[in-house]
C-alpha positions as CSV (number, residue, x, y, z in Angstrom):
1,X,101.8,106.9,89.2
2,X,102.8,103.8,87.2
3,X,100.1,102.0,85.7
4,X,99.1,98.9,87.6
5,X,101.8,95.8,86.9
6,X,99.0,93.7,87.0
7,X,96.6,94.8,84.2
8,X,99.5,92.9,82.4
9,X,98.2,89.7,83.5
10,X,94.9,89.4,83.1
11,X,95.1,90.3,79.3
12,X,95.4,93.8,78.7
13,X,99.3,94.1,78.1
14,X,101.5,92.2,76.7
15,X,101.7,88.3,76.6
16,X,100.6,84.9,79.0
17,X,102.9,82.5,80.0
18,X,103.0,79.8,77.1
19,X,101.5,77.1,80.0
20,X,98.2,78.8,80.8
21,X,95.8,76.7,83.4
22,X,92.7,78.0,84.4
23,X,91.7,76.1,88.0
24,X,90.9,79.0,90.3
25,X,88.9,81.5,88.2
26,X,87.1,79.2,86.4
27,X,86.2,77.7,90.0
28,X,85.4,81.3,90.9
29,X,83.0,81.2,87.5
30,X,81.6,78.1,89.1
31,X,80.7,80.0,92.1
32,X,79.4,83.2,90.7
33,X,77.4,81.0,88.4
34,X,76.0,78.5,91.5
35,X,75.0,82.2,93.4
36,X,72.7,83.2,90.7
37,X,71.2,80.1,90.6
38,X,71.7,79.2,86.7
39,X,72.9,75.4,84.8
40,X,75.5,75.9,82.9
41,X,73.6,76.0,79.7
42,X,71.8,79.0,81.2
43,X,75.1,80.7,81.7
44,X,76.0,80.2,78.2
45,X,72.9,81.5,77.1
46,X,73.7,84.8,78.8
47,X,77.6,85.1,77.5
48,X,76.4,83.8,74.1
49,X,79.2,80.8,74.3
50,X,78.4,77.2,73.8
51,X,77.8,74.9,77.0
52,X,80.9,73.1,76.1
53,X,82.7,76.2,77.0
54,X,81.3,77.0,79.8
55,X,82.3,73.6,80.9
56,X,85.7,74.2,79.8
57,X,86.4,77.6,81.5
58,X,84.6,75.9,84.6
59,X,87.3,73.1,85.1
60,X,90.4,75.0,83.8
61,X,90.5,73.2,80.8
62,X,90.3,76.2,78.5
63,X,91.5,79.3,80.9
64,X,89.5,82.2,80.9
65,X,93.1,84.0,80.9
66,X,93.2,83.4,77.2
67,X,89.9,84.9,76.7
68,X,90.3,88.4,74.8
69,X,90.1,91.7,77.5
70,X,87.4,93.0,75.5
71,X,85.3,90.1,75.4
72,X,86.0,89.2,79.2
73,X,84.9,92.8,80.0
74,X,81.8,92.0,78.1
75,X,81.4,89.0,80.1
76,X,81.8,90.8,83.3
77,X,79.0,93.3,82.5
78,X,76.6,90.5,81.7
79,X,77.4,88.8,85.0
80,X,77.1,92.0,86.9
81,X,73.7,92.8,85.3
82,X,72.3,89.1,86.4
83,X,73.0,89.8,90.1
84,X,76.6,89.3,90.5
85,X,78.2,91.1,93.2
86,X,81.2,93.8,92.8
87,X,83.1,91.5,95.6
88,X,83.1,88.1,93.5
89,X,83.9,89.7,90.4
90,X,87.0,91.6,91.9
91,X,87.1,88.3,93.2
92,X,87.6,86.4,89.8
93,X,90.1,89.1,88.8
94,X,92.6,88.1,91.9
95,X,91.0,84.3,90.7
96,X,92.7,85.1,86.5
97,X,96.0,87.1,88.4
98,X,96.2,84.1,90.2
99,X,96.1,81.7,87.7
100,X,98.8,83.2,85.5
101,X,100.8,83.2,88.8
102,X,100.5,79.1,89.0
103,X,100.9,79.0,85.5
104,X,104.2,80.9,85.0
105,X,105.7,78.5,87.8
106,X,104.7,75.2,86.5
107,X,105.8,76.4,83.5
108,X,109.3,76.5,85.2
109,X,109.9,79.8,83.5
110,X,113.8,81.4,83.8
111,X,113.8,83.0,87.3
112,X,114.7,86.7,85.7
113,X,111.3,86.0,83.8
114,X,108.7,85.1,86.9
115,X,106.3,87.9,87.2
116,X,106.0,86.6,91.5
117,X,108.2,89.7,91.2
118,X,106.6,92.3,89.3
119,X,105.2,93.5,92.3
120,X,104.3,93.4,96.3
121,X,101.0,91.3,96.9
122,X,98.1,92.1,98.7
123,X,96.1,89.3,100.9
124,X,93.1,89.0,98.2
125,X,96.0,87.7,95.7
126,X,97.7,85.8,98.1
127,X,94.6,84.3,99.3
128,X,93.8,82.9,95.6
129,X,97.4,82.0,94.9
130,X,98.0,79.8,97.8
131,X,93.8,78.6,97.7
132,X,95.0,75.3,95.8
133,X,98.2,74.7,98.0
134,X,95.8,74.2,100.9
135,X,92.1,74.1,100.2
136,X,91.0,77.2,102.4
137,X,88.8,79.4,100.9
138,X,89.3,82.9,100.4
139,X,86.8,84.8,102.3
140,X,85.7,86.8,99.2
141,X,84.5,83.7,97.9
142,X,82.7,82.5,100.9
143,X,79.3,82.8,99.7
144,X,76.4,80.1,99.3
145,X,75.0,78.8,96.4
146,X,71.8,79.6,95.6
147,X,70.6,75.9,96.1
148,X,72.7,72.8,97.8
149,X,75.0,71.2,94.7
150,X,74.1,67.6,94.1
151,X,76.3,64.6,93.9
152,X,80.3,64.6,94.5
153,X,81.7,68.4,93.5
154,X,85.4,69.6,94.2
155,X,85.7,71.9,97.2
156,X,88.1,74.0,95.6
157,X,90.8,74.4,92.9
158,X,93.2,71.8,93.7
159,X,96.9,70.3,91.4
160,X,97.6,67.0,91.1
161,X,100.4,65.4,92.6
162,X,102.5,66.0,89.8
163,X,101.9,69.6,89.4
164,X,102.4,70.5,93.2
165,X,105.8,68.7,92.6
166,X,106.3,71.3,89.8
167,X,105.1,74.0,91.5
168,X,107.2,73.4,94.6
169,X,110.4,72.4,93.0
170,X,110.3,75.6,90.4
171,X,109.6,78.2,93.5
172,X,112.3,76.6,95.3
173,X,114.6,76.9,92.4
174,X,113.6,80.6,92.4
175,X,114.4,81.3,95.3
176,X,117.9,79.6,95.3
177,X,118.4,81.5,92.1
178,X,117.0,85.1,93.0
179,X,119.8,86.8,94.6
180,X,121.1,89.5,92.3
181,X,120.4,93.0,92.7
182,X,116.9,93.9,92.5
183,X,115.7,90.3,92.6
184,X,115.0,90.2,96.4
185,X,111.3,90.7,95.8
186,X,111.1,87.9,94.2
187,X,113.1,85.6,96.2
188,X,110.4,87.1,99.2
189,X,107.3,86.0,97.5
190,X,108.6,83.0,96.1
191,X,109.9,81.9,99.4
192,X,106.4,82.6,100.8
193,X,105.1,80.3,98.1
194,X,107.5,77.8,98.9
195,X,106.3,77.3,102.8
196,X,103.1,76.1,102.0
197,X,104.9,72.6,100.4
198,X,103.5,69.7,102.4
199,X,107.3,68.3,102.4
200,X,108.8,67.3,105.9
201,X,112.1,68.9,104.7
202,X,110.3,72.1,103.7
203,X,110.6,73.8,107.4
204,X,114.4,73.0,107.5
205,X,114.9,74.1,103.8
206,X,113.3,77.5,104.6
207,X,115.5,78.0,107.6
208,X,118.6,77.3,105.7
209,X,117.5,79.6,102.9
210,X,117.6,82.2,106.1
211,X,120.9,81.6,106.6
212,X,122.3,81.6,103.4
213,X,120.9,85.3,102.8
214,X,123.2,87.7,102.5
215,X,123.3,90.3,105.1
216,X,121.7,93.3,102.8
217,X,120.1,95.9,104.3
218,X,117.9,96.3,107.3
219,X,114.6,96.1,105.5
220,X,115.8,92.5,103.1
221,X,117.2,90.9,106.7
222,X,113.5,92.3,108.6
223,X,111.5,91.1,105.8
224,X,113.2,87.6,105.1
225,X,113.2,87.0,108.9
226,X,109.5,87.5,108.9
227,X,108.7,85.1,105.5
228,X,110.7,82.6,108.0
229,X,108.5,83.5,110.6
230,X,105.6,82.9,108.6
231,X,106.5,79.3,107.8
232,X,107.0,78.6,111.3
233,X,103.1,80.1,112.3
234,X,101.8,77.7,109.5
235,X,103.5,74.8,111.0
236,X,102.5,75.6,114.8
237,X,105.9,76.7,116.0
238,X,104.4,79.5,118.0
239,X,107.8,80.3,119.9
240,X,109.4,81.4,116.4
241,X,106.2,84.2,116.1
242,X,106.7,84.8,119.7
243,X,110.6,85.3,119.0
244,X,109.9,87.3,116.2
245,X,107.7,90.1,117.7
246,X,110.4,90.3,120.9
247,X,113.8,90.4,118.3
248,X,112.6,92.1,115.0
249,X,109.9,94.0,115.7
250,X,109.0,95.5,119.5
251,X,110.9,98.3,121.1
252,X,112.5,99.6,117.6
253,X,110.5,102.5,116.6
254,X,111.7,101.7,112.7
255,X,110.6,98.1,113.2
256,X,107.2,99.2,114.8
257,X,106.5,101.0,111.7
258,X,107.3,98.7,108.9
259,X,105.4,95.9,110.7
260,X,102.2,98.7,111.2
261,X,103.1,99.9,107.1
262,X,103.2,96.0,106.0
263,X,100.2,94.5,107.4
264,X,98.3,98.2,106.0
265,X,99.2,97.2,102.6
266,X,99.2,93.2,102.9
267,X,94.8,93.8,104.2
268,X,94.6,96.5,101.1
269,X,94.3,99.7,103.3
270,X,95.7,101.5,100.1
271,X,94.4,101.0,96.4
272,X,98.5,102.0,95.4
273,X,100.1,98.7,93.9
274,X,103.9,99.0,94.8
275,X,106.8,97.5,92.8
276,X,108.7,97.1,95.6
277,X,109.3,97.1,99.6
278,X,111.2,99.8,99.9
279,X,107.1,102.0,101.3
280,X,107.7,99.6,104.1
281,X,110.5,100.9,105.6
282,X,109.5,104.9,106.0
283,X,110.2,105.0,109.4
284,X,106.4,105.8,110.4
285,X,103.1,104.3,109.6
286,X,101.8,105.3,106.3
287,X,99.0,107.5,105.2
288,X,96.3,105.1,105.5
289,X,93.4,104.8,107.6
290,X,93.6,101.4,109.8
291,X,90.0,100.9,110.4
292,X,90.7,97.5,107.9
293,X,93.6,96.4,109.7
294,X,92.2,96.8,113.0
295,X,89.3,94.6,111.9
296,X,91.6,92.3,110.1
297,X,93.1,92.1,113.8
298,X,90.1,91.7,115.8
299,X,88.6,89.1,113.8
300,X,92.0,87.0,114.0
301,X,92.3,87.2,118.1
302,X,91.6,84.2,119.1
303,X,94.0,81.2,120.2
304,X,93.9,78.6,117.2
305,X,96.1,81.3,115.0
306,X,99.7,81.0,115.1
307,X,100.0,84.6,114.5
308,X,98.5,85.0,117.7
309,X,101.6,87.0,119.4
310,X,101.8,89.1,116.0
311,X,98.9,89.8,116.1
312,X,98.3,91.0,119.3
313,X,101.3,93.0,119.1
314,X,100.3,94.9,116.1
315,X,96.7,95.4,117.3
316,X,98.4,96.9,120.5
317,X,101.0,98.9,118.5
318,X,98.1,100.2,115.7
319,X,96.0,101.3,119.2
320,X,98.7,102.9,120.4
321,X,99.8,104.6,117.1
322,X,96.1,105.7,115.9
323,X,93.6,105.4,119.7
324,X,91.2,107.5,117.7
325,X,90.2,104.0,115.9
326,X,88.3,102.5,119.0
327,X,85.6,105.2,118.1
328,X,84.7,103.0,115.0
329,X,84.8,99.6,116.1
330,X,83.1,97.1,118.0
331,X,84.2,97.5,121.6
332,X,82.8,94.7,123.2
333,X,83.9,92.4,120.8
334,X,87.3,93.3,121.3
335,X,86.8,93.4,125.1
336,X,85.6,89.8,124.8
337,X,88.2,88.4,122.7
338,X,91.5,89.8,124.8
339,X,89.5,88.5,127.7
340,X,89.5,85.0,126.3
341,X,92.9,85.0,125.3
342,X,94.3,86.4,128.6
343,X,92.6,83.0,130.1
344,X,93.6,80.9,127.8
345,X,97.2,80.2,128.7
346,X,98.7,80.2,125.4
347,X,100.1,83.6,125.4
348,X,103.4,85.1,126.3
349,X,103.7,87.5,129.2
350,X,104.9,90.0,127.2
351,X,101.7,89.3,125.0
352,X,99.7,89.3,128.4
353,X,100.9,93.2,129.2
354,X,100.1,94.3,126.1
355,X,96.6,92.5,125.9
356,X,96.1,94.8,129.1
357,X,97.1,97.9,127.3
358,X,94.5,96.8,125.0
359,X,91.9,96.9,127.6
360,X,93.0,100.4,129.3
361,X,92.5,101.9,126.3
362,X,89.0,100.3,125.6
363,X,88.3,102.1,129.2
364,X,89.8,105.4,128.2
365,X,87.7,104.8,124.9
366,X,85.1,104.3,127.0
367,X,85.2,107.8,128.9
Protein backbone atom coordinates (compact mmCIF):
# COMPACT_ATOMS: atom_id res chain seq x y z
CA UNK A 1 0.00 0.00 0.00
CA UNK A 2 1.00 3.53 -0.83
CA UNK A 3 2.09 5.63 1.89
CA UNK A 4 -0.64 8.02 2.97
CA UNK A 5 -0.75 11.28 0.37
CA UNK A 6 -1.43 13.14 3.20
CA UNK A 7 1.61 12.82 5.59
CA UNK A 8 2.78 15.19 2.73
CA UNK A 9 0.90 17.98 4.13
CA UNK A 10 1.26 18.30 7.47
CA UNK A 11 5.20 18.42 7.15
CA UNK A 12 6.66 15.25 6.76
CA UNK A 13 7.22 15.25 2.89
CA UNK A 14 8.06 17.51 0.72
CA UNK A 15 7.11 21.30 0.65
CA UNK A 16 3.93 23.90 1.88
CA UNK A 17 2.20 25.93 -0.34
CA UNK A 18 4.26 29.37 -0.35
CA UNK A 19 0.86 31.13 1.23
CA UNK A 20 0.56 29.20 4.48
CA UNK A 21 -2.50 30.47 6.98
CA UNK A 22 -3.03 28.82 10.09
CA UNK A 23 -7.01 29.64 11.11
CA UNK A 24 -8.40 26.19 11.84
CA UNK A 25 -5.68 24.30 13.75
CA UNK A 26 -4.51 26.99 15.65
CA UNK A 27 -8.38 27.38 16.58
CA UNK A 28 -8.24 23.66 17.25
CA UNK A 29 -5.00 24.62 19.70
CA UNK A 30 -7.30 27.12 21.21
CA UNK A 31 -9.73 24.48 22.00
CA UNK A 32 -7.50 21.74 23.24
CA UNK A 33 -5.76 24.46 25.32
CA UNK A 34 -9.45 25.90 26.81
CA UNK A 35 -10.24 21.85 27.66
CA UNK A 36 -7.31 21.55 29.91
CA UNK A 37 -8.03 24.46 31.51
CA UNK A 38 -4.54 26.45 31.06
CA UNK A 39 -3.76 30.59 29.90
CA UNK A 40 -1.86 30.73 27.29
CA UNK A 41 1.30 31.46 29.12
CA UNK A 42 0.71 28.06 30.85
CA UNK A 43 0.63 26.42 27.53
CA UNK A 44 3.80 27.86 26.65
CA UNK A 45 5.33 26.79 29.62
CA UNK A 46 4.54 23.19 28.72
CA UNK A 47 5.78 23.37 24.85
CA UNK A 48 8.73 25.52 26.00
CA UNK A 49 7.74 28.42 23.40
CA UNK A 50 7.22 32.02 24.31
CA UNK A 51 3.56 33.32 24.98
CA UNK A 52 3.83 35.44 21.92
CA UNK A 53 3.77 32.22 20.07
CA UNK A 54 1.36 30.64 21.40
CA UNK A 55 -0.63 33.65 20.55
CA UNK A 56 0.51 33.54 17.11
CA UNK A 57 -0.25 29.82 16.31
CA UNK A 58 -3.63 30.56 18.23
CA UNK A 59 -4.87 33.16 15.61
CA UNK A 60 -3.25 31.79 12.40
CA UNK A 61 -0.81 34.32 12.41
CA UNK A 62 2.24 32.04 12.45
CA UNK A 63 0.72 28.49 11.20
CA UNK A 64 1.58 25.61 13.09
CA UNK A 65 1.98 24.05 9.42
CA UNK A 66 5.40 25.56 9.32
CA UNK A 67 6.27 24.15 12.52
CA UNK A 68 9.02 21.32 11.97
CA UNK A 69 7.35 17.43 12.08
CA UNK A 70 9.65 16.64 14.72
CA UNK A 71 9.04 19.43 16.97
CA UNK A 72 5.09 19.20 16.28
CA UNK A 73 5.36 15.50 17.34
CA UNK A 74 7.05 16.69 20.40
CA UNK A 75 4.24 19.09 20.95
CA UNK A 76 1.71 16.49 20.48
CA UNK A 77 3.16 14.22 23.24
CA UNK A 78 3.24 17.06 25.73
CA UNK A 79 -0.43 17.79 25.03
CA UNK A 80 -1.40 14.19 25.16
CA UNK A 81 0.48 13.75 28.58
CA UNK A 82 -1.54 16.98 30.10
CA UNK A 83 -5.01 15.38 29.35
CA UNK A 84 -5.55 15.85 25.77
CA UNK A 85 -7.67 13.45 24.23
CA UNK A 86 -6.69 11.04 21.12
CA UNK A 87 -9.99 12.55 19.25
CA UNK A 88 -8.90 16.38 19.40
CA UNK A 89 -5.53 15.70 18.48
CA UNK A 90 -6.46 13.58 15.33
CA UNK A 91 -8.64 16.34 15.36
CA UNK A 92 -5.86 19.17 14.96
CA UNK A 93 -4.18 16.85 12.29
CA UNK A 94 -7.51 17.09 9.92
CA UNK A 95 -7.35 21.00 11.55
CA UNK A 96 -3.18 21.43 9.85
CA UNK A 97 -4.52 19.10 6.53
CA UNK A 98 -7.03 21.54 6.37
CA UNK A 99 -5.30 24.43 6.54
CA UNK A 100 -2.81 23.70 3.84
CA UNK A 101 -5.97 22.87 1.87
CA UNK A 102 -7.33 26.78 2.27
CA UNK A 103 -3.98 27.79 1.79
CA UNK A 104 -3.01 26.22 -1.57
CA UNK A 105 -6.42 27.78 -2.93
CA UNK A 106 -6.02 31.32 -1.81
CA UNK A 107 -2.79 31.03 -3.04
CA UNK A 108 -4.45 30.52 -6.51
CA UNK A 109 -1.98 27.80 -7.23
CA UNK A 110 -1.92 26.31 -11.16
CA UNK A 111 -4.87 23.82 -11.22
CA UNK A 112 -2.31 20.71 -12.25
CA UNK A 113 -0.60 21.82 -8.84
CA UNK A 114 -3.79 21.83 -6.11
CA UNK A 115 -3.34 18.96 -3.85
CA UNK A 116 -7.78 19.07 -3.45
CA UNK A 117 -6.76 16.20 -5.76
CA UNK A 118 -4.14 14.12 -4.28
CA UNK A 119 -6.70 12.09 -2.86
CA UNK A 120 -10.56 11.13 -1.94
CA UNK A 121 -11.61 12.89 1.43
CA UNK A 122 -13.14 11.58 4.29
CA UNK A 123 -15.88 13.57 6.46
CA UNK A 124 -13.34 14.53 9.37
CA UNK A 125 -11.33 16.57 6.58
CA UNK A 126 -14.21 17.76 4.94
CA UNK A 127 -15.69 18.76 8.03
CA UNK A 128 -12.49 21.09 8.86
CA UNK A 129 -12.17 22.28 5.30
CA UNK A 130 -15.54 23.63 4.83
CA UNK A 131 -15.65 24.71 9.02
CA UNK A 132 -14.77 28.44 7.91
CA UNK A 133 -17.07 28.50 4.82
CA UNK A 134 -20.03 28.13 7.23
CA UNK A 135 -19.27 28.27 10.94
CA UNK A 136 -20.59 24.68 11.97
CA UNK A 137 -18.43 22.87 14.08
CA UNK A 138 -17.02 19.66 13.40
CA UNK A 139 -18.33 17.28 15.87
CA UNK A 140 -14.82 16.15 16.90
CA UNK A 141 -14.32 19.50 18.18
CA UNK A 142 -17.53 19.70 20.09
CA UNK A 143 -16.23 19.65 23.38
CA UNK A 144 -16.49 22.26 26.45
CA UNK A 145 -14.05 24.32 27.79
CA UNK A 146 -12.98 23.69 31.00
CA UNK A 147 -14.44 27.02 32.32
CA UNK A 148 -16.98 29.62 30.30
CA UNK A 149 -14.50 32.07 28.07
CA UNK A 150 -14.80 35.64 29.10
CA UNK A 151 -15.51 38.68 27.01
CA UNK A 152 -16.19 38.65 23.02
CA UNK A 153 -14.19 35.31 21.43
CA UNK A 154 -14.58 34.04 17.75
CA UNK A 155 -16.92 31.05 17.32
CA UNK A 156 -14.75 29.48 14.86
CA UNK A 157 -12.19 29.90 12.15
CA UNK A 158 -13.69 32.25 9.81
CA UNK A 159 -11.95 34.50 6.19
CA UNK A 160 -12.50 37.74 5.61
CA UNK A 161 -14.46 38.92 2.87
CA UNK A 162 -11.65 39.22 0.71
CA UNK A 163 -10.29 35.85 1.14
CA UNK A 164 -13.72 33.99 0.65
CA UNK A 165 -13.64 36.00 -2.68
CA UNK A 166 -10.30 34.16 -3.32
CA UNK A 167 -11.19 31.11 -2.15
CA UNK A 168 -14.35 30.92 -4.18
CA UNK A 169 -13.11 32.37 -7.40
CA UNK A 170 -9.74 30.02 -7.39
CA UNK A 171 -12.08 26.65 -6.72
CA UNK A 172 -14.24 27.80 -9.37
CA UNK A 173 -11.37 28.34 -11.71
CA UNK A 174 -10.40 24.79 -10.83
CA UNK A 175 -13.05 23.36 -11.66
CA UNK A 176 -13.59 25.08 -15.13
CA UNK A 177 -9.91 24.14 -15.67
CA UNK A 178 -9.82 20.44 -14.43
CA UNK A 179 -11.02 18.43 -17.24
CA UNK A 180 -8.04 16.52 -18.63
CA UNK A 181 -7.52 12.94 -18.02
CA UNK A 182 -6.99 12.01 -14.59
CA UNK A 183 -8.00 15.47 -13.26
CA UNK A 184 -11.72 14.53 -12.57
CA UNK A 185 -10.94 14.02 -8.81
CA UNK A 186 -10.13 17.20 -8.59
CA UNK A 187 -12.74 18.90 -10.45
CA UNK A 188 -15.14 16.61 -7.83
CA UNK A 189 -13.74 18.00 -4.68
CA UNK A 190 -13.24 21.30 -5.88
CA UNK A 191 -16.77 21.54 -7.13
CA UNK A 192 -17.84 20.33 -3.65
CA UNK A 193 -15.87 23.27 -2.25
CA UNK A 194 -17.29 25.57 -4.57
CA UNK A 195 -21.17 24.93 -3.30
CA UNK A 196 -20.67 26.25 -0.15
CA UNK A 197 -20.08 30.02 -1.78
CA UNK A 198 -22.81 32.31 -0.32
CA UNK A 199 -23.27 33.71 -4.08
CA UNK A 200 -26.96 33.82 -5.50
CA UNK A 201 -25.33 32.69 -8.88
CA UNK A 202 -23.56 29.85 -7.15
CA UNK A 203 -26.58 27.19 -7.50
CA UNK A 204 -27.01 28.05 -11.20
CA UNK A 205 -23.18 27.99 -11.82
CA UNK A 206 -23.02 24.43 -10.29
CA UNK A 207 -25.78 23.19 -12.49
CA UNK A 208 -24.14 24.49 -15.57
CA UNK A 209 -20.86 23.01 -14.59
CA UNK A 210 -23.24 19.64 -14.81
CA UNK A 211 -23.96 20.20 -18.06
CA UNK A 212 -20.92 21.08 -19.51
CA UNK A 213 -19.32 17.69 -18.21
CA UNK A 214 -18.43 15.45 -20.60
CA UNK A 215 -20.16 12.30 -20.75
CA UNK A 216 -17.13 10.05 -19.31
CA UNK A 217 -17.83 7.06 -17.77
CA UNK A 218 -20.61 5.82 -15.56
CA UNK A 219 -18.87 6.32 -12.25
CA UNK A 220 -17.54 10.52 -13.36
CA UNK A 221 -21.44 11.11 -14.62
CA UNK A 222 -22.81 9.15 -10.97
CA UNK A 223 -20.44 10.95 -8.93
CA UNK A 224 -20.76 14.61 -10.58
CA UNK A 225 -24.57 14.13 -10.53
CA UNK A 226 -24.41 13.59 -6.83
CA UNK A 227 -21.70 16.82 -5.94
CA UNK A 228 -24.82 18.55 -7.85
CA UNK A 229 -27.09 16.95 -5.67
CA UNK A 230 -25.24 17.93 -2.77
CA UNK A 231 -25.50 21.69 -3.61
CA UNK A 232 -29.00 21.44 -3.96
CA UNK A 233 -29.47 19.57 -0.14
CA UNK A 234 -27.42 22.62 1.23
CA UNK A 235 -29.70 25.02 -0.37
CA UNK A 236 -33.09 23.19 0.61
CA UNK A 237 -34.02 21.95 -2.79
CA UNK A 238 -35.22 18.65 -1.38
CA UNK A 239 -36.88 17.43 -4.76
CA UNK A 240 -33.22 17.36 -6.46
CA UNK A 241 -32.09 14.71 -3.34
CA UNK A 242 -35.49 13.20 -3.85
CA UNK A 243 -34.70 13.00 -7.71
CA UNK A 244 -31.44 11.78 -7.17
CA UNK A 245 -32.09 8.65 -5.06
CA UNK A 246 -35.17 7.69 -7.67
CA UNK A 247 -32.74 8.35 -11.09
CA UNK A 248 -29.03 7.59 -9.99
CA UNK A 249 -29.15 5.49 -7.35
CA UNK A 250 -32.37 2.98 -6.51
CA UNK A 251 -33.26 -0.07 -8.46
CA UNK A 252 -29.53 -0.36 -10.15
CA UNK A 253 -27.72 -2.95 -8.26
CA UNK A 254 -24.24 -1.11 -9.42
CA UNK A 255 -25.68 2.22 -8.21
CA UNK A 256 -26.80 0.64 -4.82
CA UNK A 257 -23.37 -0.30 -4.23
CA UNK A 258 -21.31 2.67 -5.03
CA UNK A 259 -23.80 4.84 -3.04
CA UNK A 260 -23.45 1.98 0.09
CA UNK A 261 -19.18 1.94 -0.86
CA UNK A 262 -19.17 6.02 -0.89
CA UNK A 263 -20.90 6.93 2.26
CA UNK A 264 -18.52 3.70 3.94
CA UNK A 265 -15.46 5.60 3.10
CA UNK A 266 -16.87 9.40 3.20
CA UNK A 267 -17.91 8.27 7.57
CA UNK A 268 -14.10 6.55 7.74
CA UNK A 269 -15.42 2.86 7.94
CA UNK A 270 -11.88 2.01 6.41
CA UNK A 271 -8.38 3.51 7.70
CA UNK A 272 -7.26 2.88 3.51
CA UNK A 273 -6.74 6.60 2.06
CA UNK A 274 -7.55 6.11 -1.70
CA UNK A 275 -6.10 8.17 -4.60
CA UNK A 276 -8.98 7.89 -6.43
CA UNK A 277 -12.84 6.83 -7.08
CA UNK A 278 -12.39 4.17 -9.04
CA UNK A 279 -13.09 1.58 -5.00
CA UNK A 280 -16.41 3.15 -5.49
CA UNK A 281 -17.62 1.62 -8.33
CA UNK A 282 -16.87 -2.37 -7.48
CA UNK A 283 -20.11 -3.37 -8.09
CA UNK A 284 -20.84 -4.55 -4.29
CA UNK A 285 -20.38 -2.95 -1.02
CA UNK A 286 -16.93 -3.07 0.30
CA UNK A 287 -15.25 -4.96 2.93
CA UNK A 288 -16.07 -2.84 5.79
CA UNK A 289 -18.17 -3.17 8.67
CA UNK A 290 -21.20 -0.56 8.60
CA UNK A 291 -21.83 -0.30 12.19
CA UNK A 292 -20.38 3.65 11.65
CA UNK A 293 -22.40 4.32 8.76
CA UNK A 294 -25.49 2.94 10.22
CA UNK A 295 -24.95 5.33 13.13
CA UNK A 296 -23.93 8.05 10.92
CA UNK A 297 -27.53 7.29 9.49
CA UNK A 298 -29.57 7.12 12.46
CA UNK A 299 -28.25 10.04 14.01
CA UNK A 300 -29.12 12.12 10.76
CA UNK A 301 -32.96 10.84 10.49
CA UNK A 302 -34.77 13.42 11.22
CA UNK A 303 -36.61 16.11 8.95
CA UNK A 304 -34.44 19.44 9.10
CA UNK A 305 -31.69 17.50 6.83
CA UNK A 306 -31.91 17.88 3.27
CA UNK A 307 -30.35 14.55 2.78
CA UNK A 308 -33.28 13.28 4.37
CA UNK A 309 -34.48 10.96 1.14
CA UNK A 310 -30.61 9.90 0.92
CA UNK A 311 -30.51 9.07 3.80
CA UNK A 312 -33.19 7.09 4.35
CA UNK A 313 -32.56 5.27 1.26
CA UNK A 314 -29.13 4.25 2.22
CA UNK A 315 -30.04 3.32 5.73
CA UNK A 316 -32.77 1.11 4.11
CA UNK A 317 -30.33 -0.26 1.38
CA UNK A 318 -27.27 -0.80 4.17
CA UNK A 319 -30.31 -2.85 6.33
CA UNK A 320 -31.13 -4.69 3.51
CA UNK A 321 -27.48 -5.42 2.40
CA UNK A 322 -25.91 -6.22 6.04
CA UNK A 323 -29.65 -7.02 8.57
CA UNK A 324 -27.13 -8.64 10.86
CA UNK A 325 -26.34 -4.75 11.93
CA UNK A 326 -29.69 -4.26 13.91
CA UNK A 327 -28.02 -6.61 16.53
CA UNK A 328 -25.63 -3.76 17.52
CA UNK A 329 -27.55 -0.76 17.50
CA UNK A 330 -30.09 1.04 19.35
CA UNK A 331 -33.41 -0.21 18.20
CA UNK A 332 -35.69 2.04 19.71
CA UNK A 333 -34.00 4.85 18.71
CA UNK A 334 -34.28 3.96 15.24
CA UNK A 335 -37.99 2.80 15.80
CA UNK A 336 -38.59 6.32 17.15
CA UNK A 337 -37.00 8.38 14.60
CA UNK A 338 -38.69 6.55 11.28
CA UNK A 339 -41.85 6.94 13.36
CA UNK A 340 -41.42 10.70 13.36
CA UNK A 341 -40.52 11.10 10.00
CA UNK A 342 -43.36 8.81 8.59
CA UNK A 343 -45.65 11.69 10.39
CA UNK A 344 -44.10 14.36 9.51
CA UNK A 345 -45.13 14.85 5.87
CA UNK A 346 -41.98 15.81 4.40
CA UNK A 347 -41.11 12.58 2.83
CA UNK A 348 -41.65 11.01 -0.46
CA UNK A 349 -43.84 7.89 -0.86
CA UNK A 350 -41.26 6.07 -2.14
CA UNK A 351 -39.23 7.22 1.09
CA UNK A 352 -42.46 6.32 3.14
CA UNK A 353 -42.20 2.39 1.76
CA UNK A 354 -38.97 2.08 2.48
CA UNK A 355 -39.10 3.77 6.06
CA UNK A 356 -41.63 0.66 6.50
CA UNK A 357 -39.04 -1.77 5.40
CA UNK A 358 -37.12 -0.20 7.99
CA UNK A 359 -39.51 -1.07 10.64
CA UNK A 360 -40.22 -4.85 9.41
CA UNK A 361 -36.94 -5.45 9.89
CA UNK A 362 -36.61 -3.84 13.43
CA UNK A 363 -39.59 -6.58 14.08
CA UNK A 364 -37.81 -9.42 12.47
CA UNK A 365 -34.70 -8.09 14.55
CA UNK A 366 -36.79 -8.17 17.21
CA UNK A 367 -37.69 -12.04 17.01
Amino acid sequence: MPADPRTALTGSQGSLPRARSGIVCGYVLRLIREHLDLTQEQLAQHLAVSLDTIAAWETGRRPLTAIPVGQMLMHRHVLLNLGATPNLLAALDRAMEADVLLASALDEQPTAASPLGAWVMQRDLADMLTWPLHGRAPEAVTVPAARPRRGPVAAGPSLGSQERTRFFTSVRATVEQARQPGQFLLRRQALYLAGYDRNPDTADWVAEQERETKPGDWLQRWLTARSVTSVGARRGDHDRVASFVRTAVADDDRSEAANLNYWAYWVGETSTIHLDDAFIATGQPGDWTGRRLLQHLVDRLEPRFGYRELYIHTLWALIAARPQLLQSTDRTVLRERAEILLDSGVISARAGRELDGVRYALRLAQG
